[in-house]
C-alpha positions as CSV (number, residue, x, y, z in Angstrom):
1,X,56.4,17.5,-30.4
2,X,59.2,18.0,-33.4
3,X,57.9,14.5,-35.1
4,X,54.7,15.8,-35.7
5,X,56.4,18.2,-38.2
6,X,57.9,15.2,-40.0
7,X,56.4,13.1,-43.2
8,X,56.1,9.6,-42.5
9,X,59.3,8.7,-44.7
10,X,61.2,10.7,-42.1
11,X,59.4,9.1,-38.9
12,X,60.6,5.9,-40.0
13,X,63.9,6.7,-39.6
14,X,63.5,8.2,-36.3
15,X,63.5,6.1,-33.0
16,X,63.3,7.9,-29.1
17,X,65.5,6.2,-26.9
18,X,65.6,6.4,-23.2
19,X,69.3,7.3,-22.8
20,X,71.5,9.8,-21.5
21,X,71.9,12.4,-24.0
22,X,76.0,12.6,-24.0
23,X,76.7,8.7,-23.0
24,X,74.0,7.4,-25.1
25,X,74.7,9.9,-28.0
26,X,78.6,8.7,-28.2
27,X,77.5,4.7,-28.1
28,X,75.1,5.4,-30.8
29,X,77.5,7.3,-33.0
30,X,80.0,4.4,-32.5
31,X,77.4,2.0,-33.2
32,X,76.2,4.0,-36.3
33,X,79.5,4.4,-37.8
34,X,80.0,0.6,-37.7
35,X,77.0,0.5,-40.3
36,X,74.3,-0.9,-37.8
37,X,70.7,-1.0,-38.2
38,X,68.6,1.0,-36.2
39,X,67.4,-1.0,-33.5
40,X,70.9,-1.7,-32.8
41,X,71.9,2.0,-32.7
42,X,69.1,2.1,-30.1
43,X,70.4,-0.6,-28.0
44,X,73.8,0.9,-28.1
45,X,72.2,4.5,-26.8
46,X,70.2,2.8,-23.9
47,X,72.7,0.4,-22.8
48,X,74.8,3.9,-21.6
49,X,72.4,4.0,-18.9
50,X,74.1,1.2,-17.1
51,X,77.7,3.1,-17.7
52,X,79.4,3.8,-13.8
53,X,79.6,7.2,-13.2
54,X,82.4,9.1,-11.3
């Protein structure tokens, strides 16, 4: 896998979260860009799962 590649400064930084890729990527932008931590970036990205689709 791509982490393996990393140093462990950059795996620190990294987190895998079980999310749509499109959905999950937009709520963890949003999230970022309000100046959360991590964890809550995360959250953001996994709680897309829930989101109703068409």
């Amino acid at each position: 896998m791509a982490m393996e590649l990393l140093d462990e400064e950059q795996k620190g930084r990294i987190v895998i979260a079980d999310a749509p890729f499109v959905e999950g990527g937009v709520a963890a932008a949003v999230e970022a860009s309000l100046g959360s931590d991590l964890e809550r970036v995360k959250e953001a990205a996994q709680a897309a799962k829930g989101l109703r689709k068409l």
